[in-house]
C-alpha positions as CSV (number, residue, x, y, z in Angstrom):
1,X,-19.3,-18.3,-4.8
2,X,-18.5,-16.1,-1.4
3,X,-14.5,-15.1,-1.4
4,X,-13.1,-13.0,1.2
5,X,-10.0,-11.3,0.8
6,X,-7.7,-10.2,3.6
7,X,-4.7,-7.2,3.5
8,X,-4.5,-5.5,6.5
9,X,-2.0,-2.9,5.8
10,X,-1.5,0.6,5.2
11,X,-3.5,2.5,2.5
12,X,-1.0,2.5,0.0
13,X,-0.8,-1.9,0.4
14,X,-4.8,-1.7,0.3
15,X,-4.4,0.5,-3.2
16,X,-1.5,-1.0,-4.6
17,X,-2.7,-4.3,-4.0
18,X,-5.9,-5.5,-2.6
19,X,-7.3,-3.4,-5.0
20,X,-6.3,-5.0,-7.6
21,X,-6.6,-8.1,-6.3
22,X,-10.0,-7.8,-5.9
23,X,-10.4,-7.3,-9.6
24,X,-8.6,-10.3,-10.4
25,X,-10.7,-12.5,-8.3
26,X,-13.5,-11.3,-10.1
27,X,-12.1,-11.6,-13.3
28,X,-11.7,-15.5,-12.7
29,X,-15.2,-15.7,-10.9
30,X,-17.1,-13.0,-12.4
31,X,-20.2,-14.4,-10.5
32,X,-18.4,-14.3,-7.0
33,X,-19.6,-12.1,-4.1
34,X,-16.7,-10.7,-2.5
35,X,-16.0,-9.6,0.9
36,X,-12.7,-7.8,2.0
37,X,-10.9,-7.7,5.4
38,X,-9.0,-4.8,5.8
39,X,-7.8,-2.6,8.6
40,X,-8.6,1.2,9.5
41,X,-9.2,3.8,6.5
42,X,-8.5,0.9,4.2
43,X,-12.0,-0.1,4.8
44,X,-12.6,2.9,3.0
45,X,-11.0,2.3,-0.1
46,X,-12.8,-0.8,-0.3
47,X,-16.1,0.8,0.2
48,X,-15.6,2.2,-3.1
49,X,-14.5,-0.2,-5.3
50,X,-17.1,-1.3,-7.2
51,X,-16.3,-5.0,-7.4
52,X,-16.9,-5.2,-3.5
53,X,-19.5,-6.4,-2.4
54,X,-18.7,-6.2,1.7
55,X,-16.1,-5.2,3.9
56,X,-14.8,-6.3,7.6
57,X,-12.8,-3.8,9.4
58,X,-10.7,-4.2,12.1
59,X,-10.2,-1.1,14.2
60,X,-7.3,0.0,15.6
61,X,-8.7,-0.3,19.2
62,X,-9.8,-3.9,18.1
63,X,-5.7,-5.1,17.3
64,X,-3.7,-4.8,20.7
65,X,0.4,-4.2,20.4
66,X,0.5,-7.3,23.0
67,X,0.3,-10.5,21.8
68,X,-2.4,-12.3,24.2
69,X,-4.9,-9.7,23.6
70,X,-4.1,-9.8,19.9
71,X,-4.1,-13.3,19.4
72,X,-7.8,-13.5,21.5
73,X,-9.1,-10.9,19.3
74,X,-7.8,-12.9,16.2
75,X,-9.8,-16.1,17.5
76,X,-13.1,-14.2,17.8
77,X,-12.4,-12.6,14.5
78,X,-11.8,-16.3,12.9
79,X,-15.0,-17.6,14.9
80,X,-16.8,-14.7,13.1
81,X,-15.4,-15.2,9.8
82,X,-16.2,-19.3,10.1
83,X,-19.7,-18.6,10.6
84,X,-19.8,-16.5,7.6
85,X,-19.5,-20.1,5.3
86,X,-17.2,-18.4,2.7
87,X,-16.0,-20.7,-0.1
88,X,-13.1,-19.5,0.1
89,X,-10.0,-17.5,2.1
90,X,-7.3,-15.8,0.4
91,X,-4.9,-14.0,2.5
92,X,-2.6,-11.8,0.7
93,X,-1.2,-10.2,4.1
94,X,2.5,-10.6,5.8
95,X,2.1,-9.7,9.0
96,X,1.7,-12.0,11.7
97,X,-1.8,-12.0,13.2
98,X,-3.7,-12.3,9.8
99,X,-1.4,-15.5,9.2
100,X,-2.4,-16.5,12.4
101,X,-5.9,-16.1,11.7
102,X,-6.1,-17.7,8.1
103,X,-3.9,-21.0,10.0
104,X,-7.1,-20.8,12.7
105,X,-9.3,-21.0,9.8
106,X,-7.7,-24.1,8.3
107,X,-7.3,-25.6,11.2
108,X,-10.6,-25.6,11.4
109,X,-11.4,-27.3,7.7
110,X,-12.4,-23.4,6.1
111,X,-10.6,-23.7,2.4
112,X,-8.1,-21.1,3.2
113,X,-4.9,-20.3,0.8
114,X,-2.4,-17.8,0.4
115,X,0.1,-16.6,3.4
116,X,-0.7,-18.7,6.9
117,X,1.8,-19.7,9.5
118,X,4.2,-22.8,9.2
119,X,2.8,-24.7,12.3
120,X,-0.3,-25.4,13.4
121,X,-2.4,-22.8,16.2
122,X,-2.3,-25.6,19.1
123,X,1.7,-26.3,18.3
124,X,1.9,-22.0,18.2
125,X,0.2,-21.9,21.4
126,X,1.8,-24.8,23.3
127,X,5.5,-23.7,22.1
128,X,4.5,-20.1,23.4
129,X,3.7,-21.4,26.6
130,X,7.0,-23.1,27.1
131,X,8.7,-20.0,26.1
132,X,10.4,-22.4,22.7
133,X,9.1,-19.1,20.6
134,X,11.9,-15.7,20.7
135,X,10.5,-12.2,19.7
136,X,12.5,-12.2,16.3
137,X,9.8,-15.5,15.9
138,X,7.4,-13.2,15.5
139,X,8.8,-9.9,13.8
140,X,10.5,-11.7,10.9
141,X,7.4,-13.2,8.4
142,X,10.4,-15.5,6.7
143,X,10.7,-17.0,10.8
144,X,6.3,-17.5,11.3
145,X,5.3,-17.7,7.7
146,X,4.5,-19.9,5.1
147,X,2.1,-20.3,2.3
148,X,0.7,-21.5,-0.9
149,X,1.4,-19.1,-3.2
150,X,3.6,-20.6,-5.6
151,X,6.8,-18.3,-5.1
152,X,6.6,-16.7,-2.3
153,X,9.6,-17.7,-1.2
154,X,10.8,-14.8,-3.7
155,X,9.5,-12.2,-1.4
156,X,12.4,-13.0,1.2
157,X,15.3,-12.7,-0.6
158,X,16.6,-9.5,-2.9
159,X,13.9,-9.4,-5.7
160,X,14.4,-6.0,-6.7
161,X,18.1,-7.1,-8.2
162,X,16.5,-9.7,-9.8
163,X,13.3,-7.9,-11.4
164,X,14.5,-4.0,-11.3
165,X,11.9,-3.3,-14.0
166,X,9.0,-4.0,-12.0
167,X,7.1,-2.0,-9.2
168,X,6.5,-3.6,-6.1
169,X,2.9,-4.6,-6.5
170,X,3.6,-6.3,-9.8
171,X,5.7,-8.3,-8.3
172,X,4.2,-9.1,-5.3
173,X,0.9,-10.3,-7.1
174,X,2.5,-11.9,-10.5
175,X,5.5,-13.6,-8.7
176,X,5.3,-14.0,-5.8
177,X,1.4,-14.8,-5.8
178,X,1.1,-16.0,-9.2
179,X,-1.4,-14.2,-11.1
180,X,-1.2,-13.8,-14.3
181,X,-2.7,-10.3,-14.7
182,X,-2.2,-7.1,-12.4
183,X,-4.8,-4.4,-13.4
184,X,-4.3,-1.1,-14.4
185,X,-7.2,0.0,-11.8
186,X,-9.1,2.8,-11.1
187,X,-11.8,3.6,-8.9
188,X,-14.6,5.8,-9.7
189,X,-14.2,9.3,-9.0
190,X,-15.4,12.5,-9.8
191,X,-14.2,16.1,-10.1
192,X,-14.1,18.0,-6.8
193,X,-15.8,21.4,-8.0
194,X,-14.7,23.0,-4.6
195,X,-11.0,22.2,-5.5
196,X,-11.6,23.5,-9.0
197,X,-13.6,26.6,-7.7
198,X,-10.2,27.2,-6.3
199,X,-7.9,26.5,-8.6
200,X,-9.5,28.8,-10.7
201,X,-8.3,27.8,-14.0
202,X,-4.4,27.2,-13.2
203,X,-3.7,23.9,-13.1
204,X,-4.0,21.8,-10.1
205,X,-0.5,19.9,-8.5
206,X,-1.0,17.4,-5.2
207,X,2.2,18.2,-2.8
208,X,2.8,15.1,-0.2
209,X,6.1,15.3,1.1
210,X,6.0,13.8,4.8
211,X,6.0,10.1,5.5
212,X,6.8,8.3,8.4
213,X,10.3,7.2,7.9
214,X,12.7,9.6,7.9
215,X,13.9,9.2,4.0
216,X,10.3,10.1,3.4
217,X,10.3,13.7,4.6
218,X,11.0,16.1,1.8
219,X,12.3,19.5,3.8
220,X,11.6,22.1,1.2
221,X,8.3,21.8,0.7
222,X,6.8,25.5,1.9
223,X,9.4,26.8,-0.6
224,X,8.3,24.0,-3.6
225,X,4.6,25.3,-3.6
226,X,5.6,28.8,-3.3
227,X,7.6,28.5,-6.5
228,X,5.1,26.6,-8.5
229,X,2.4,29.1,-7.2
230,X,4.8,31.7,-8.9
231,X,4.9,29.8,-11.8
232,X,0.9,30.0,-12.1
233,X,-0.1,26.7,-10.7
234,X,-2.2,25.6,-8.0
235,X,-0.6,23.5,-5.3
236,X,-2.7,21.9,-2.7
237,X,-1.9,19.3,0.8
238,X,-3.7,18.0,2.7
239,X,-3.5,14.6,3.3
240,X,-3.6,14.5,6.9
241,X,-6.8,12.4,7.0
242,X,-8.7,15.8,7.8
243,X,-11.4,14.5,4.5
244,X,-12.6,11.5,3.6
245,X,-10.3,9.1,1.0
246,X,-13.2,9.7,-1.4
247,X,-12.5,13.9,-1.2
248,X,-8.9,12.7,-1.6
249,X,-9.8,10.5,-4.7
250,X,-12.0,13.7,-6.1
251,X,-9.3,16.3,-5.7
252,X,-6.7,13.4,-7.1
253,X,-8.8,12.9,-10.0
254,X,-9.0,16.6,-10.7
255,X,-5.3,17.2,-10.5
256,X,-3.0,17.1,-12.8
257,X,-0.3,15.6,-10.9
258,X,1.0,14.7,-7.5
259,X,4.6,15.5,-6.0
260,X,5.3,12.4,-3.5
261,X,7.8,11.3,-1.5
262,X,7.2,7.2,-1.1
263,X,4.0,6.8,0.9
264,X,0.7,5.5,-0.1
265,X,-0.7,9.2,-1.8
266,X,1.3,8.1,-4.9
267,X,-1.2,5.1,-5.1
268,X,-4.3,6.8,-4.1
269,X,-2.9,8.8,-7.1
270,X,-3.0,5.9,-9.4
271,X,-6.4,4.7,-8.5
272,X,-8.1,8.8,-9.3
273,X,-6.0,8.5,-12.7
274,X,-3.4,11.1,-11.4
275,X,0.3,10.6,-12.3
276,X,3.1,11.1,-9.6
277,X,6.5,12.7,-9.4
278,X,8.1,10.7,-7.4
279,X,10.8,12.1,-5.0
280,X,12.2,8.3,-4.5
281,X,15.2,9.3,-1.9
282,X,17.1,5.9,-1.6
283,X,14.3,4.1,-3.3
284,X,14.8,2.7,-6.7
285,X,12.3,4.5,-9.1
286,X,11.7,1.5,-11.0
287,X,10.4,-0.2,-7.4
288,X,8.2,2.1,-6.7
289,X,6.2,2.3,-10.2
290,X,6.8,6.0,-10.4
291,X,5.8,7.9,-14.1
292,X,8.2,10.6,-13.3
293,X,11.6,11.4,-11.2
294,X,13.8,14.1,-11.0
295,X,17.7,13.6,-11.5
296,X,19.5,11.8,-9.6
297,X,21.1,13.9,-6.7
298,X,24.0,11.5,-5.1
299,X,26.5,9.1,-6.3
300,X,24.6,6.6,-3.7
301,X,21.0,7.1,-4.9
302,X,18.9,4.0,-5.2
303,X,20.6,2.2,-2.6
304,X,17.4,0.9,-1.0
305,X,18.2,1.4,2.6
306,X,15.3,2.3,4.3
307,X,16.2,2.4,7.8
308,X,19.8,4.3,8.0
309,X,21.5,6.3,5.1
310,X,24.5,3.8,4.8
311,X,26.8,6.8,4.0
312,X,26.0,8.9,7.1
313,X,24.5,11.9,5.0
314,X,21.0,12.2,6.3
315,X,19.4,11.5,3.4
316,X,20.7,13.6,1.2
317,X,19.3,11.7,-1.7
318,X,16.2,14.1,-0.6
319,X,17.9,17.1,-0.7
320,X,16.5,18.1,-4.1
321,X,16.2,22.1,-4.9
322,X,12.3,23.3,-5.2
323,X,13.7,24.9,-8.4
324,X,14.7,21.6,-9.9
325,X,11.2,19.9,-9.0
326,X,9.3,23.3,-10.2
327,X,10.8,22.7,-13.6
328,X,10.5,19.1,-13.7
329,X,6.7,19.8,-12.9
330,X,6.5,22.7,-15.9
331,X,7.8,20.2,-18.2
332,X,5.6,17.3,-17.4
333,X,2.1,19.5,-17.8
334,X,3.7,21.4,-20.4
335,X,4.4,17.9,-22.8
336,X,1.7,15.2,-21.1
337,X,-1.6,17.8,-20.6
């Protein structure tokens, strides 16, 4: 049996949960060949999973921000894919172009499950060109999107009120999706002996505290690794996509811990093995499938608003002391290592 998976997200969505979900489609067809389709340096996390077989990339030159060019890129892509005679299509992606591409694919008879959209291509493309389609069509997945998943309907509304316990993975795949397991995975790593080299002998700590939103930028972070160099351990940074993710994985796997804000280094973290810290902001911890947290720092904290801080205080939920996170970091190697 020849399965393709498609997530064509970030890296953290590609850890978090194509990852996984690879493993669960081989767990159920442990004879399967399986291809993934992924985008950019998720490719590369792929490459490295051991239950992968192939992987298609798309490139960021190769997915236009306009529409037309996107959606004739999408059709090639399908055309390719068709010709590939998988026994099956499983599309665990939101976004709007891979939904257009697995609806392409069952338009055209490939057995194709999992998120598509809620109309047929030729129907898309005639109400497009009689302008019956807004934008907000296109930018909201609960407007373009449907799917056969059992409960993915879940993935709309508030689930975090509703299972608070859970990180978001879990629920996406067990849910929303429907499977019945969700892997503790790792991928194979092994210890970076330059990082090690020099560490030399303190204990190593990953810092990542920029992410592209603005809750995700932690401002103290020259002063945090300063303080934990003081306090005799070795702090290291660079996640700027200077190495490749399988250095990252190495020097993951040979640290001890990793101070994150929410971005996808905490689960690069979990596939090397290495716990996080989380700095969650506004965030529920719980969501986010953090080990550790520091205390809370407002009377607001946890209010998951991503976009704007809903009490005007920039943030402030990130405005944690380096002296509190130091300690919090001495404690955790002091009683897990």
């Amino acid at each position: 049996m020849r399965i393709l998976l498609i997530r064509c997200m970030g890296l953290g969505d590609v850890a978090s949960i194509l990852a996984p979900a690879v493993s669960i489609y081989k767990n159920h067809y442990s004879t399967a060949v399986i291809t993934t389709l992924t985008y950019e340096a998720g490719a590369e996390i792929m490459q490295l999973h051991p239950e992968v077989d192939d992987v298609i990339t798309i490139k960021k030159e190769d997915w236009p921000d306009d529409l037309v060019p996107a959606v004739d890129m999408f059709m090639r892509l399908a055309q390719f894919i068709a010709a590939k005679n998988f026994d099956l299509v499983v599309n665990l992606d939101t976004w709007f172009m891979p939904c257009f591409l697995t609806q392409i694919l069952r338009d055209a008879g490939v057995t194709a499950i999992g998120n598509h959209l809620n109309q047929g291509a030729e129907k898309l493309f005639s109400r497009a060109l009689t302008h019956q389609l807004s934008q907000d069509y296109f930018d909201f997945p609960s407007n373009y999107m449907d799917s056969t998943f059992p409960n993915m309907t879940e993935w709309s509304c508030p689930w975090w009120t509703r299972y608070s316990e859970i990180s978001y993975p879990e629920f996406y795949l067990r849910f929303c999706c429907g499977f019945d397991d969700y892997p503790a995975l790792r991928l194979p790593c092994e210890a970076d002996t330059d990082l090690l080299k020099r560490a030399d002998g303190r204990p190593i700590v990953a810092i990542s505290t920029r992410g592209r939103s603005d809750y995700k930028q932690y401002r103290y972070s020259d002063e945090l690794i300063q303080t934990l160099n003081d306090k005799g351990i070795f702090c290291w940074s660079e996640f700027d996509g200077s190495v490749t993710i399988k250095v990252t994985l190495n020097r993951l796997h040979s640290s001890k811990l990793i101070v994150t804000v929410p971005t996808s280094t905490q689960w690069l973290g979990r596939l090397a093995g290495c716990p996080s810290l989380m700095l969650p902001g506004p965030m529920p911890p719980s969501l986010l499938g953090a080990e550790f947290y520091p205390p809370r720092q407002t009377s607001c904290q946890y209010c998951g608003h991503e976009k704007q801080c809903p009490e005007r205080r920039n943030f402030d939920c990130m405005d944690i002391s380096p002296n509190i996170i130091a300690n919090n970091v001495v404690n955790i190697l002091a009683q897990n290592f």
